[in-house]
C-alpha positions as CSV (number, residue, x, y, z in Angstrom):
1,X,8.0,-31.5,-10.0
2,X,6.1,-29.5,-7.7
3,X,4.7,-26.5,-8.9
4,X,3.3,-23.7,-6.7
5,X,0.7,-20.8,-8.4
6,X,1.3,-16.8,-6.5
7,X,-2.1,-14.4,-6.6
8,X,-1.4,-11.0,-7.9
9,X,-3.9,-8.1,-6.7
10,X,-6.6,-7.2,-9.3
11,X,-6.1,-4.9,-11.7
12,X,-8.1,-1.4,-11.1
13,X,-11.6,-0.5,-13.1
14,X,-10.7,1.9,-15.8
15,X,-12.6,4.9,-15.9
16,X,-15.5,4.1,-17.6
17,X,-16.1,1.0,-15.8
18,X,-19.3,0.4,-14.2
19,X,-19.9,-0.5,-10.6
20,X,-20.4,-4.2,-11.4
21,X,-17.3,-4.3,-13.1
22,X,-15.5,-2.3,-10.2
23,X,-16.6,-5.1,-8.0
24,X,-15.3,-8.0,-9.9
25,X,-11.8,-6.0,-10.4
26,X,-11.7,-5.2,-6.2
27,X,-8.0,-4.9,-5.3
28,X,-8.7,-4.9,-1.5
29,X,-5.7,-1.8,-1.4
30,X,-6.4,-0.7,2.1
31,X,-6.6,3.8,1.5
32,X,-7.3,6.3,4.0
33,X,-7.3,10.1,2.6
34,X,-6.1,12.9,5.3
35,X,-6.1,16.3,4.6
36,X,-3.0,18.3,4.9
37,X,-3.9,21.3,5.9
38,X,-0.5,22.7,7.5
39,X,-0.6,25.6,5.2
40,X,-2.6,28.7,6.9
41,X,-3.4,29.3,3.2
42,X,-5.4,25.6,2.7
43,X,-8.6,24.5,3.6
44,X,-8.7,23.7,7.3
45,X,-9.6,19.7,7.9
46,X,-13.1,20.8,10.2
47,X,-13.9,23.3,7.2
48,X,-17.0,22.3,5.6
49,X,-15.4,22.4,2.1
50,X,-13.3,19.8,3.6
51,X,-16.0,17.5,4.9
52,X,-18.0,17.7,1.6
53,X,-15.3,17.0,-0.7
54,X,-13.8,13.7,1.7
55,X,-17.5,12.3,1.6
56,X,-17.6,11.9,-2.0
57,X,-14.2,11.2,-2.4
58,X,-14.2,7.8,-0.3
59,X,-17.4,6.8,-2.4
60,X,-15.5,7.3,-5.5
61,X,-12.5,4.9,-4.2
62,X,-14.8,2.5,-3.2
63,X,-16.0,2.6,-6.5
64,X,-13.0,1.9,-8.6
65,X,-12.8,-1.0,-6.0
66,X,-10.5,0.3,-3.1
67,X,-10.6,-0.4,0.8
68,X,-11.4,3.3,1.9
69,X,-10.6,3.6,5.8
70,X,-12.5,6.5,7.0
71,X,-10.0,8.9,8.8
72,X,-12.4,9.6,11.7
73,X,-13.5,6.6,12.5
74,X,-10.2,5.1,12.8
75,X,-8.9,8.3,14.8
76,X,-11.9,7.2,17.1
77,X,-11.1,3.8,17.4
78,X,-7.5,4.8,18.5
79,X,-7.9,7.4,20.7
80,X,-6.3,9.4,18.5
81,X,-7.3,13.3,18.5
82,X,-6.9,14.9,14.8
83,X,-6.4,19.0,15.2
84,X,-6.8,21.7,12.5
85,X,-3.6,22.3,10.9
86,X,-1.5,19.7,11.9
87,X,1.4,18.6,9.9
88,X,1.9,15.7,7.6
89,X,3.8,13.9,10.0
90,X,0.6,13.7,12.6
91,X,-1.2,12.1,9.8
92,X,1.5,9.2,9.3
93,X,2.0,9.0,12.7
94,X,-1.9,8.1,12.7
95,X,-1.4,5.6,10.2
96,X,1.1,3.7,12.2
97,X,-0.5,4.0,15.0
98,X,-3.1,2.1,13.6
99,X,-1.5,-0.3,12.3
100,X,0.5,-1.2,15.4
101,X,-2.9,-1.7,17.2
102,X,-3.4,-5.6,15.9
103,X,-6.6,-5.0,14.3
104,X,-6.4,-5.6,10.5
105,X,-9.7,-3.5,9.8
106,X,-7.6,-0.6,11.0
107,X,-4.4,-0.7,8.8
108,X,-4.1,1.3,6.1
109,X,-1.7,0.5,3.0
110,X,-1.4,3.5,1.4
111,X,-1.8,7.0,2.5
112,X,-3.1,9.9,0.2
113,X,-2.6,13.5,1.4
114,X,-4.6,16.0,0.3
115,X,-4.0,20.0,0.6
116,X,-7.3,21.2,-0.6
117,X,-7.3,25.4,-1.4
118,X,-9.9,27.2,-2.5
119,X,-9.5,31.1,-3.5
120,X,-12.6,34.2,-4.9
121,X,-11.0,36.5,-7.4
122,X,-13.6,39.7,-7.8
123,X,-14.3,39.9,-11.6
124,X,-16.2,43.1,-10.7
125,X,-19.2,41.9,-12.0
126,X,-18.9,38.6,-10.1
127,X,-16.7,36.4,-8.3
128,X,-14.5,33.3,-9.6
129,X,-14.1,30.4,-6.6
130,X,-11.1,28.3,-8.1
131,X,-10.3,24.9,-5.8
132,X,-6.8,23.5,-6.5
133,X,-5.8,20.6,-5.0
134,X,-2.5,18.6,-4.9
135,X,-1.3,15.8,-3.0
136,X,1.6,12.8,-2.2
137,X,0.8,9.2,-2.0
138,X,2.6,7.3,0.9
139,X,3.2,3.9,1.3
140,X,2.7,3.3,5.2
141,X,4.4,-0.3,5.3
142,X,7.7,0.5,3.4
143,X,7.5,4.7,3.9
144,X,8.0,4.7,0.3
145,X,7.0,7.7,-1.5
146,X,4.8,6.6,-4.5
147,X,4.1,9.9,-6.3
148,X,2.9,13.4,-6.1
149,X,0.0,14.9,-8.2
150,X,-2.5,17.8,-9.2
151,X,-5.9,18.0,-10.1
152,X,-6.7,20.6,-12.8
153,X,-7.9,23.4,-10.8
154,X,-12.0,24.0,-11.3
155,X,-13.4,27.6,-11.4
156,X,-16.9,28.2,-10.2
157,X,-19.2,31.2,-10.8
158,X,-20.5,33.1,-7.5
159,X,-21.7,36.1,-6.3
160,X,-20.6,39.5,-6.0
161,X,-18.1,40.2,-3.1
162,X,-18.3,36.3,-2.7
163,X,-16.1,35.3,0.2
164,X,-15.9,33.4,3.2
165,X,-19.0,31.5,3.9
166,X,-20.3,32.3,0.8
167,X,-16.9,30.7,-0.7
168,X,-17.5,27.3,1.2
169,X,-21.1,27.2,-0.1
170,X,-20.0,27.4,-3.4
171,X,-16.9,25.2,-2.9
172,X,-19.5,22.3,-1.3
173,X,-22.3,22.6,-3.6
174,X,-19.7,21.5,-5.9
175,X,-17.5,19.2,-3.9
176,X,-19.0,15.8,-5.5
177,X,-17.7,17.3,-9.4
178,X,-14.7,18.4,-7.3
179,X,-14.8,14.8,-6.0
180,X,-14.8,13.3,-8.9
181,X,-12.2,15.1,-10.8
182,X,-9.3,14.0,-7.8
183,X,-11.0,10.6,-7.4
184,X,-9.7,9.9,-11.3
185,X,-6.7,11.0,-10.8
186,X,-5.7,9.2,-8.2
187,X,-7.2,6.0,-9.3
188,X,-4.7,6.7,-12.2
189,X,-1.8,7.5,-10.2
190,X,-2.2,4.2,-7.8
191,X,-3.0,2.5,-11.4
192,X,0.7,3.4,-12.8
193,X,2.8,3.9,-9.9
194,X,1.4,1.4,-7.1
195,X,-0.8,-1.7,-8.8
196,X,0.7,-1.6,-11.9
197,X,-0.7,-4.6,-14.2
198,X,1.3,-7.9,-14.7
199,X,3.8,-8.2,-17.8
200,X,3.1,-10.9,-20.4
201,X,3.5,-14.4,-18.2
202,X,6.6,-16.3,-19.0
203,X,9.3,-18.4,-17.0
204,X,13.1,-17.8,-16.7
205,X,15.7,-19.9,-19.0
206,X,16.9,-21.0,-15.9
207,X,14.5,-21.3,-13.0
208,X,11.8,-21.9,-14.6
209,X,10.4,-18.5,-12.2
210,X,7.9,-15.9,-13.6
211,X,9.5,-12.4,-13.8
212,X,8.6,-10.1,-11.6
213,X,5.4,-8.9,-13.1
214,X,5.4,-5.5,-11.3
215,X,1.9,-6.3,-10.4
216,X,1.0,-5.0,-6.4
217,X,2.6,-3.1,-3.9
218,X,6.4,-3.8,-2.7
219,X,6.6,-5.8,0.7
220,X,9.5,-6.1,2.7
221,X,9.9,-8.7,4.6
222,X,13.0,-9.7,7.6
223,X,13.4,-13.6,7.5
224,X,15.3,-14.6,10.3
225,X,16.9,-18.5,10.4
226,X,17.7,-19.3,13.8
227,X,20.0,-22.5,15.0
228,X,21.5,-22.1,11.5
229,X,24.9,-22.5,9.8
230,X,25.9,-20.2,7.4
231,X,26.3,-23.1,4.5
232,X,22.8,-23.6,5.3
233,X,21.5,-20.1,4.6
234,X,23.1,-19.5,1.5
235,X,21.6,-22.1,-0.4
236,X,18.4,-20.8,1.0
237,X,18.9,-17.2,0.2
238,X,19.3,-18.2,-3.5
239,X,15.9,-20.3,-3.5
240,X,14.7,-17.3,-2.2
241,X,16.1,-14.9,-4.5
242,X,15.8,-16.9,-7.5
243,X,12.8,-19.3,-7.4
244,X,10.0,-17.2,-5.5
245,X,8.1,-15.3,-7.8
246,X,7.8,-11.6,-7.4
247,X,11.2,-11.3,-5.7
248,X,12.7,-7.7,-6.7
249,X,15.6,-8.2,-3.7
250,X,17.5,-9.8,-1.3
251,X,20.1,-8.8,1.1
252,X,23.1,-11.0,2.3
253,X,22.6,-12.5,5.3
254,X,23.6,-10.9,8.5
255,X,24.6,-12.5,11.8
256,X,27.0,-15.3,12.7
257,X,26.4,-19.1,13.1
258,X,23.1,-19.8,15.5
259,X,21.2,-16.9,14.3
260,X,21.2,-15.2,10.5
261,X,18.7,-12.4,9.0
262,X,17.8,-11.5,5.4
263,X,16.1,-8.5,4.3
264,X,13.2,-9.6,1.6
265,X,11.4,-7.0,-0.8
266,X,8.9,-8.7,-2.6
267,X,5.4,-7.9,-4.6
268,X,3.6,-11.4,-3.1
269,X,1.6,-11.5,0.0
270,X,2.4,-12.1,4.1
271,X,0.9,-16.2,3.1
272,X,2.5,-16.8,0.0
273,X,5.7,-16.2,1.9
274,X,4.6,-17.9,4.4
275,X,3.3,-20.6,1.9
276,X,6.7,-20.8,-0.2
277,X,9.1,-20.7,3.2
278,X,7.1,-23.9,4.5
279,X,7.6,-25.4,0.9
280,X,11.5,-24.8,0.6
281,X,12.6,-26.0,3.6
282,X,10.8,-29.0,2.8
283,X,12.3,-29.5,-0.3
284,X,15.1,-29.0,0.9
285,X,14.7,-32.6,3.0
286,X,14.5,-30.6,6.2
287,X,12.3,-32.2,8.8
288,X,8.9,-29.7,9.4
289,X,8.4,-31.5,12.6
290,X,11.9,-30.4,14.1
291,X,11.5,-26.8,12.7
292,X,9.2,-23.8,13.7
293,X,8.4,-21.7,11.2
294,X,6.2,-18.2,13.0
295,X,5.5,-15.2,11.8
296,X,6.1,-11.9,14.3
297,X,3.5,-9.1,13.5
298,X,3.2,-8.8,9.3
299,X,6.7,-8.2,8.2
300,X,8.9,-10.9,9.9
301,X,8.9,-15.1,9.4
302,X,11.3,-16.9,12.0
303,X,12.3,-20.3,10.8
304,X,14.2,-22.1,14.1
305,X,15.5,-25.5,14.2
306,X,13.7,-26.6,17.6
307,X,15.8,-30.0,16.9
308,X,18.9,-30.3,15.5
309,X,18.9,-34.0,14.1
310,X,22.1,-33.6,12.4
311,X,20.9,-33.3,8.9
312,X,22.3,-31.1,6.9
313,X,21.3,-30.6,2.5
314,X,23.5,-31.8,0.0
315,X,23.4,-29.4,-2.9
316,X,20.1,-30.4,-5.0
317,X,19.1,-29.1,-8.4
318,X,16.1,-26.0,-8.8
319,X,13.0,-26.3,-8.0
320,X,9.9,-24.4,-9.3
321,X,7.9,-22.1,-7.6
322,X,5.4,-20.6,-9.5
């Protein structure tokens, strides 16, 4: 019996992982950070608070192994013009943008928006800078939210009738502790909420399929069977459901006899899809050479029967797909 083997994404470096351990846990998550500076009471995005906090900040990602897309240079690469206090929306319009432009290297998966503010209470014999930051995690593929969080806020000493300037020089000279602080919790908060690690390996009673693990970020994919009868499909839909690992759900196919869609959400990759649509249909005792299986941008697989030879599956017993 065949037996096919699905790649999970990496689990993330713990905190007190060194960079050569980061490297061999990279998890190739695509993130940009964007500031979201809407608020007239947040740091503004062409602040220099801003600037010297993102710097360090995409280092640190890096670090615990993440893809960190730099939010200017993909801007730049688009055309796209980022403005002071522009809404939340403009930045996930931006990430959209981007990855509707065909270029991989531009594509973030995951979004983290930062609102960044930074305040001077007079002690009278001094002045207090606090920073306080708080943010959302986006999913750009699915627009899933994946969580909210707050860094503990950080007080810093400064001056006497410390503001303004003054409040961004002391703000900066600390924005790589500042840095550091967010950077671990959001590794933590992707950690738990978006790459969480794979449960114990095992294989259902009944299909012999690994249980969802929980291990990556959820895909969804529209799988589209074209010159296709509806006894056909079903069978097909339950491979799908039940055999392919990481499968969390499957919608009931929708269209009539020539042309039916199903909605898949799934933890594995674009190519194991790919991989594991090839496979069925072949064990199924369909003919690859009649059939044209494509893929239409990242989320959608078409499988069309270019030649109907009049073959049509009796029911067969499972198969595996590990």
């Amino acid at each position: 019996m065949r037996m096919f083997i699905a790649a999970g994404i990496g689990v993330l470096a713990t905190m007190a992982v060194t960079p050569a351990t980061a490297q061999q846990n990279f998890n190739g998550v695509r993130v940009m950070i964007a500031a979201d500076d809407a608020d007239p009471q947040s740091v503004i995005r062409s602040s220099d608070i801003y600037h010297r906090l993102q710097l360090p900040l995409n280092e640190e990602m890096k670090r615990y192994g993440y893809t960190a897309i730099f939010e200017d240079a993909l801007a730049a690469e688009t055309k796209w013009e980022i403005q002071d206090r522009s809404s939340k929306q403009k930045a996930i319009e931006l990430a959209k943008t981007a990855c509707q432009a065909g270029k991989a290297t531009l594509c973030p998966r995951v979004l983290v928006l930062v609102k960044t503010r930074a305040s001077a209470t007079d002690l009278g014999f001094g002045t207090s800078a606090q920073v306080r930051m708080t943010g959302e995690l986006i999913d750009v593929n699915t627009n899933t939210y994946l969580g909210g969080w707050e860094a503990p806020t950080l007080d810093f000493p400064a001056p006497k009738a410390c503001n303004g300037v003054c409040i961004e020089n002391v703000v900066g000279d600390n924005g790589r502790k500042v840095a550091l602080n967010l950077a671990d919790t959001l590794r933590k908060m992707l950690d738990q909420q978006a790459l969480r690690t794979s449960a114990s390996p095992g294989s259902g009673a009944v299909t012999g399929r690994a249980p969802a693990s929980g291990n990556g970020l959820v895909n969804n994919f529209v799988v589209t069977f074209e010159h296709f009868q509806m006894q056909e499909v079903l069978p097909l839909k339950a491979i799908m459901e039940k055999e392919f690992p990481e499968t969390l759900d499957i919608s009931m196919p929708e269209g009539s006899s020539g042309s039916f869609t199903l909605n898949l959400s799934t933890r594995a990759k674009a190519d194991k899809v790919l991989e594991w649509l090839h496979l069925m249909m072949e064990d199924r005792g369909y003919n690859l050479s009649k059939l044209k299986i494509s893929t239409s941008g990242s989320d959608k697989f078409i499988i069309d029967r270019i030649v109907d030879d009049g073959f049509r599956p009796t029911p067969t017993g499972g198969r595996k797909f590990n």
